[in-house]
C-alpha positions as CSV (number, residue, x, y, z in Angstrom):
1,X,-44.5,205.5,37.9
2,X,-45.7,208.4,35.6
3,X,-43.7,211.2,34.9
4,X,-43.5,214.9,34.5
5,X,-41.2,215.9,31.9
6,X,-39.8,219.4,32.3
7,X,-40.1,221.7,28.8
8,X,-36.6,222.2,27.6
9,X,-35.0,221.9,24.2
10,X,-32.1,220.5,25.1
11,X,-32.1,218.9,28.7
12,X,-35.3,217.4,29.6
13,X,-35.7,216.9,33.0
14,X,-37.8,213.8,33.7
15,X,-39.0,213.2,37.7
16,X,-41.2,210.6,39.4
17,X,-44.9,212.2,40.3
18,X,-44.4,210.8,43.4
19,X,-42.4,213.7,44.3
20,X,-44.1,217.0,43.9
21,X,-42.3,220.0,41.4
22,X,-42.9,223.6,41.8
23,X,-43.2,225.4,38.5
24,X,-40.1,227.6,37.7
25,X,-40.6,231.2,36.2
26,X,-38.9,230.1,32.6
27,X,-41.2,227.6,32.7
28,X,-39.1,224.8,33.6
29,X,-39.8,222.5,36.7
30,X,-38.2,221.8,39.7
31,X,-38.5,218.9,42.1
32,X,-40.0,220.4,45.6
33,X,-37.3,218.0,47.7
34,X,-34.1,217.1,47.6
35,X,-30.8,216.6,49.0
36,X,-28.7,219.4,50.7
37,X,-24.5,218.4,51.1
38,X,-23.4,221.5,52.7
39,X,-21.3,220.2,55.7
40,X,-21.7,216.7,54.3
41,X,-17.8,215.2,54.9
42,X,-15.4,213.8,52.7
43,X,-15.6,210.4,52.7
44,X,-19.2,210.6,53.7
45,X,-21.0,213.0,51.0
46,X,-20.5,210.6,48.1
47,X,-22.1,207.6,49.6
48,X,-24.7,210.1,50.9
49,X,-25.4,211.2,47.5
50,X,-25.3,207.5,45.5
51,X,-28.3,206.3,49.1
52,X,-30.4,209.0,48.2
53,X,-31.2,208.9,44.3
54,X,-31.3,204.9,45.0
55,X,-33.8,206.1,47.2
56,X,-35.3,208.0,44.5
57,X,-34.3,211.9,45.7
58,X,-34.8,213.8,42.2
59,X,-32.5,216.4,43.1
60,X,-28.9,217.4,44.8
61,X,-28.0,220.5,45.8
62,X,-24.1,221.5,45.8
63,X,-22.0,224.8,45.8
64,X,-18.7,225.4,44.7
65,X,-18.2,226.9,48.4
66,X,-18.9,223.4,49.8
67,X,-16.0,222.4,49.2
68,X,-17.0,218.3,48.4
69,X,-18.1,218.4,44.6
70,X,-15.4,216.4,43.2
71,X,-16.4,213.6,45.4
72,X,-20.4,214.2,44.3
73,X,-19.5,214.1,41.0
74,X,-17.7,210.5,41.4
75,X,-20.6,209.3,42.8
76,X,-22.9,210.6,40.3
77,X,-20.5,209.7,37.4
78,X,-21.5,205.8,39.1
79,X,-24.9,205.9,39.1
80,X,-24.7,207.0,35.6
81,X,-22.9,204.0,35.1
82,X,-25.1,201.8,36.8
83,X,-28.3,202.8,34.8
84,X,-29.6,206.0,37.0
85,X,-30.4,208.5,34.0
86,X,-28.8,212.2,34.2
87,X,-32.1,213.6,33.4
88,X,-33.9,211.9,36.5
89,X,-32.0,214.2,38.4
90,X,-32.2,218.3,39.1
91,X,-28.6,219.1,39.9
92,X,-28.0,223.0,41.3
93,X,-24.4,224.3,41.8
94,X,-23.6,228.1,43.4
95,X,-21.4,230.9,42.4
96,X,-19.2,231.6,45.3
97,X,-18.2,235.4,46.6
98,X,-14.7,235.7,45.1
99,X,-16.2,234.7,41.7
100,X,-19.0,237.2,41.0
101,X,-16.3,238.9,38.5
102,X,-16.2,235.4,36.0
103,X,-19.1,233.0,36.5
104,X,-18.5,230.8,33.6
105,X,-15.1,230.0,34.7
106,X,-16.3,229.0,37.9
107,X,-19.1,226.8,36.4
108,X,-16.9,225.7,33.7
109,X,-15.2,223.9,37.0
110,X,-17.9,222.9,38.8
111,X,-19.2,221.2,35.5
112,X,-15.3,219.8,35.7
113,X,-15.7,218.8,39.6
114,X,-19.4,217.4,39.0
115,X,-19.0,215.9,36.0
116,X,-21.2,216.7,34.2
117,X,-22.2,218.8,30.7
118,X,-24.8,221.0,32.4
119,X,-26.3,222.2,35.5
120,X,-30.6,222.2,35.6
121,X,-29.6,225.5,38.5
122,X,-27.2,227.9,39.3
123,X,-27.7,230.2,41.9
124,X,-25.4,233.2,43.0
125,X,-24.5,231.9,46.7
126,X,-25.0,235.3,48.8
127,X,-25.4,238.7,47.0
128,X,-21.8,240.4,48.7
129,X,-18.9,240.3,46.4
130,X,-15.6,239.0,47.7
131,X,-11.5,239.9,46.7
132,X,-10.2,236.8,44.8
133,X,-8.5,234.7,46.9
134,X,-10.2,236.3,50.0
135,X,-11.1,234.7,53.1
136,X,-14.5,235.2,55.1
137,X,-12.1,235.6,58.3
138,X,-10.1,238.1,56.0
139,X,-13.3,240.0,55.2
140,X,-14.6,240.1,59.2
141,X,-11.3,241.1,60.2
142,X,-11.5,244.1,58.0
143,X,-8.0,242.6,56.2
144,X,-10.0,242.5,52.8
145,X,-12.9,244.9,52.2
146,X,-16.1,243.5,49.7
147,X,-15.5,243.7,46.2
148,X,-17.3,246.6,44.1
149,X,-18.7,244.1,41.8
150,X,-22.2,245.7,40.8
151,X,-25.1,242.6,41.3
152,X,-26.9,243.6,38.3
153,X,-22.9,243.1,36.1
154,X,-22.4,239.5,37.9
155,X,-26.3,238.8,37.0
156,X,-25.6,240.0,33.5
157,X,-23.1,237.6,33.2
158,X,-25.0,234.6,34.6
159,X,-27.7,234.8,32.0
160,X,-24.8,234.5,29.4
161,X,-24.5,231.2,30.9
162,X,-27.9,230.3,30.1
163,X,-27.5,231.5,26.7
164,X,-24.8,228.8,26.8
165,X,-26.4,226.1,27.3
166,X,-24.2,225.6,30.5
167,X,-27.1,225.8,33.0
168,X,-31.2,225.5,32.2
169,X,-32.2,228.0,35.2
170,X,-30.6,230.5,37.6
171,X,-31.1,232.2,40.9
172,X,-30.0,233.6,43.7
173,X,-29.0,232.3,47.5
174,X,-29.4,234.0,50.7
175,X,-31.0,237.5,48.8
176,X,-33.2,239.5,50.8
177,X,-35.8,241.7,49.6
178,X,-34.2,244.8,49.1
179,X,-31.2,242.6,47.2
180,X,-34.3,240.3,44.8
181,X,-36.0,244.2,44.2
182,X,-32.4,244.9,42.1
183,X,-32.4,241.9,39.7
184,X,-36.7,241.9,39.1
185,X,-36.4,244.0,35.5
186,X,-33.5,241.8,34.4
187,X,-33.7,239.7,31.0
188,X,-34.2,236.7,33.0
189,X,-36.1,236.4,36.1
190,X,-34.3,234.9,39.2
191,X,-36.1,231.5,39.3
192,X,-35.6,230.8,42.9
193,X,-34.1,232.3,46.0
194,X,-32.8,229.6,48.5
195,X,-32.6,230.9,52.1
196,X,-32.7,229.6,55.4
197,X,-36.4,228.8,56.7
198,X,-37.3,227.1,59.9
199,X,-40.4,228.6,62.4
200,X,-37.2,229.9,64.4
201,X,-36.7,232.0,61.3
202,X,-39.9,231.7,59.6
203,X,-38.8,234.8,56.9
204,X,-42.6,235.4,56.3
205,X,-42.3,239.1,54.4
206,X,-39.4,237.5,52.1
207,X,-41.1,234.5,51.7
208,X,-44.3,236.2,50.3
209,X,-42.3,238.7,48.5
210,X,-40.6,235.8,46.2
211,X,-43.6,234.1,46.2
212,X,-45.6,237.5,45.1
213,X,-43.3,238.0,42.2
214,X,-43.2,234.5,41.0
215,X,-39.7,233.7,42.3
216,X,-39.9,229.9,44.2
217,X,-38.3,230.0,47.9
218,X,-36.1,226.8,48.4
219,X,-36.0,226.8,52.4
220,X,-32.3,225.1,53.5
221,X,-31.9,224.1,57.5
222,X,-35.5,223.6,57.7
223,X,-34.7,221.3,60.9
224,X,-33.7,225.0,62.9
225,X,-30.9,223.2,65.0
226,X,-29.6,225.4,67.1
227,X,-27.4,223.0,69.1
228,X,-25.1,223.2,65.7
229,X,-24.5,226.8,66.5
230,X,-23.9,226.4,70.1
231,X,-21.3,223.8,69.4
232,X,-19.3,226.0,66.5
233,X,-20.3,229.6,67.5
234,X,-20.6,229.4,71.3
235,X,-20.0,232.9,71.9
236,X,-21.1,234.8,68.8
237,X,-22.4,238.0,70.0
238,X,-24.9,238.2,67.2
239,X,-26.5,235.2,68.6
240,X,-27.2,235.6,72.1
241,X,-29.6,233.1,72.0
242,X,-28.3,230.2,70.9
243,X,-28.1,228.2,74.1
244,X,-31.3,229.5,75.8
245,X,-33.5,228.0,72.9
246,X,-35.4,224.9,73.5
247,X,-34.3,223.1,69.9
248,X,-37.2,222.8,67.4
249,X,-36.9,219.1,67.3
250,X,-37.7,219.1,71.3
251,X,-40.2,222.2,70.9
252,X,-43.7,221.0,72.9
253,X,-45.4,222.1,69.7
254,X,-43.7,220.5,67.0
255,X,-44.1,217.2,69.2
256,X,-47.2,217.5,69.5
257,X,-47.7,217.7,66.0
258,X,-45.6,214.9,65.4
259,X,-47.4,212.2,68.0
260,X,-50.7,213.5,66.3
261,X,-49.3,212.2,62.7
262,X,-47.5,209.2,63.4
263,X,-44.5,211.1,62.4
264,X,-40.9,212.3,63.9
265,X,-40.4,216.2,65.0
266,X,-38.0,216.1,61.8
267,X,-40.6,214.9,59.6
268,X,-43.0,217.7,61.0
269,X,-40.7,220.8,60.4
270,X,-39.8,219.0,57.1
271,X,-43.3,219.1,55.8
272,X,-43.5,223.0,57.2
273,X,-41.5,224.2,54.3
274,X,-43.5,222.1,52.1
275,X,-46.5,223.5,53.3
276,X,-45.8,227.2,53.2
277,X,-45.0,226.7,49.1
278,X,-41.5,226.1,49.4
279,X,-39.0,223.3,48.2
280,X,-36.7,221.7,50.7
281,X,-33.2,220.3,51.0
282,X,-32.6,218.5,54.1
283,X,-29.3,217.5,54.5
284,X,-28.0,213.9,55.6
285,X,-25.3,211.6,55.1
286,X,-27.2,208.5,57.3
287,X,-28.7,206.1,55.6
288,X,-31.7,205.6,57.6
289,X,-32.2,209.7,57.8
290,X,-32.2,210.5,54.0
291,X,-34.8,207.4,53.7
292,X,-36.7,208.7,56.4
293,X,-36.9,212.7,55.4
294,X,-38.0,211.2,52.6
295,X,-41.1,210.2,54.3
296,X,-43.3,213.4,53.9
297,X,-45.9,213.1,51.2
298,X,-48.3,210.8,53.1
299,X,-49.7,213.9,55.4
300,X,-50.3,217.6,55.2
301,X,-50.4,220.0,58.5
302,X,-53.6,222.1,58.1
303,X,-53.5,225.9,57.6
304,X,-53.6,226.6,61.4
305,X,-51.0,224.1,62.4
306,X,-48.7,225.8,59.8
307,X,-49.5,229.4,61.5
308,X,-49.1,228.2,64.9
309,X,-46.0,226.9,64.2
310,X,-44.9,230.7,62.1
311,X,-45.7,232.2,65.6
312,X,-42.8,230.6,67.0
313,X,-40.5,233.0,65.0
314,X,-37.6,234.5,66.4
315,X,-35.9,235.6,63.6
316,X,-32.8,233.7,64.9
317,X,-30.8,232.8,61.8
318,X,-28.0,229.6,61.6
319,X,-26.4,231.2,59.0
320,X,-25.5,234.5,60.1
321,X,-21.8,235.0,59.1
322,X,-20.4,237.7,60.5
323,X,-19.6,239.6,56.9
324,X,-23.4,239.6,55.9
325,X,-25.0,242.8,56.3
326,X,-28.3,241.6,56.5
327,X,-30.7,244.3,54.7
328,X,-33.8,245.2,57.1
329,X,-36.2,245.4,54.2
C-alpha cells in the first residue's frame, strides 16, 4: 500500500494511506484513528493491542494513569518480534497529576513500562497538578489540596523532553480553552488537545478554538455511553442526567443514520469525530469490535447530518471527576 512517511530526523513515522493523518503543528503527522486502552483490563489490553495493529491500527494510545502499560509494552515488544515495524506505529503516553513537577522521570518509565526508546506523543493528562503520592479521592475529600505547580514550568519542562529525543510531539489532555490560551506563546506549540467528544458533548467553541489555532482535537469516548456512568456513578450529583438519557447508540437519529449507510450506530458516531476534523481513539478489547470500528473510511455523513447530530448536545460529560474545575471559557 503506499505510504506517508512523517518528516523527522530521527524517528520516521511511516503509516498506511489507507488510514487518514492530520498534520501536526511541528510538522509531523499523526494517524487520524487509533486505539484507546483506558479501562482496557489486565489480561485483556495486551491481546487487544497485538488484534488491532494485525489489523492494521497505526496508532495506540496509553497513559501512565491507565495503569496497564507494562502489559502494552509486552505485546508490542511481540509484534516487534514478529516483523510489525516500530515505526508503523504512532505511540502516545500521558503525564499523570502527581508528576507535573518531573516529566522526564515519569517518561523515562513509561519508555521502561512500554518498551520502547521513544514516544511519537506525550500529552500532559489534565492541566491540575496533584501532591505526590495523592489520590483523586484524597483530592475530592479535601485530604490533599492541588499542587502549585505553574502549567507554563511543567510545559517548560516537557519541551526539554523533546529536545531529548525522548518524545517527537507533545500536548495536552482534557485542556479547556482558558487552560490551551496559557501555553499558545510557548517555544513549542501544543500539537494536540485530546478531550472527550461525543454529540452528547459536542465541545463546539473548544473544538474550533484548537482547530483555529492550529492545535488538532483527538476526540476520546466518541461512542457517548452513558450507561457506563450509570453503572459506576449512579448517584453523582454532577450528573443528574445520567439515567434519563436515551444512549447515543439507541438515539432515533444516530439510527437513522446508521440504516441509511449500511452501517452500525457505533460506526456512525465513530465517523462524527472524523468528520468534524478530529482524530479518534475508540477503545475495545473484542476482537470483532476493534475490526469493526475500524470500518469507517468507506462513507462520509454530509455537512447537515454532522450539524444535526451537534444539536443533540447536552454538554453532559463522562469524564467529569469530581476534582476538575472545569473552566467556563
Amino acid at each position: 500500500a503506499p505510504t506517508v512517511s512523517c518528516k523527522h530526523p530521527k524517528h520516521p513515522v511511516i503509516m498506511s494511506a489507507a488510514i487518514p493523518t492530520v498534520s501536526l503543528s511541528g510538522g509531523t503527522k499523526m494517524p487520524a484513528f487509533g486505539l484507546g486502552t483506558w479501562l482496557s483490563n489486565p489480561g485483556e489490553v495486551g491481546k487487544a493491542v497485538k488484534c488491532a495493529i494485525e489489523a492494521g491500527y497505526p496508532l495506540v494510545d496509553c497513559a501512565e494513569r491507565y495503569g496497564n502499560q507494562k502489559e502494552i509494552g509486552s505485546a508490542l515488544a511481540s509484534l516487534w518480534k514478529a516483523g510489525h515495524k516500530r515505526e508503523e506505529v504512532f505511540i502516545t503516553s500521558k503525564l499523570w497529576n502527581t508528576r507535573h513537577d518531573q516529566p522526564e522521570e515519569s517518561i523515562k518509565r513509561t519508555l521502561s513500562d512500554l518498551q520502547l526508546e521513544y514516544l511519537d506523543m506525550y500529552l500532559i493528562h489534565f492541566p491540575e497538578a496533584f501532591p505526590r503520592g495523592a489520590r483523586e479521592e484524597d483530592i475530592v475529600s479535601g485530604k490533599h489540596q492541588p499542587a502549585s505547580v505553574p502549567i507554563r514550568k511543567t510545559w517548560e519542562m516537557m519541551e526539554s523532553l523533546v529536545d531529548k529525543g525522548l518524545v517527537r510531539a507533545i500536548g495536552v489532555s482534557n485542556f479547556a480553552v482558558a487552560d490551551v490560551k496559557e501555553l499558545l506563546g510557548c517555544r513549542i506549540k501544543p500539537a494536540v488537545n485530546q478531550i472527550e467528544v461525543h454529540p452528547y458533548n459536542a465541545s463546539v467553541e473548544l473544538v474550533k478554538f484548537c482547530q483555529d489555532n492550529g492545535i488538532v482535537v483527538q476526540a476520546y469516548s466518541s461512542i457517548g455511553n452513558v450507561h457506563f456512568l450509570a453503572n459506576i456513578d449512579p448517584d453523582n450529583p454532577r450528573r443528574p442526567e445520567t439515567k434519563s438519557l436515551t444512549p447515543l447508540l439507541k438515539h432515533p437519529v444516530v439510527t437513522r443514520l446508521a440504516a441509511q449507510y449500511s452501517k452500525t450506530p457505533g460506526q456512525v458516531l465513530l465517523r462524527y469525530g472524523l468528520d468534524r476534523g478530529m482524530a479518534i481513539i475508540p477503545k475495545s478489547v473484542h476482537e470483532e469490535r476493534i475490526k469493526e470500528n475500524m470500518n469507517l473510511f468507506d462513507f462520509r455523513l454530509q455537512p447537515n447530518e454532522v450539524d444535526e447530530l451537534t444539536a443533540l448536545d447536552r454538554h453532559f460529560k463522562i469524564v467529569d471527576p469530581g476534582w476538575r474545575n472545569w473552566p467556563t471559557s
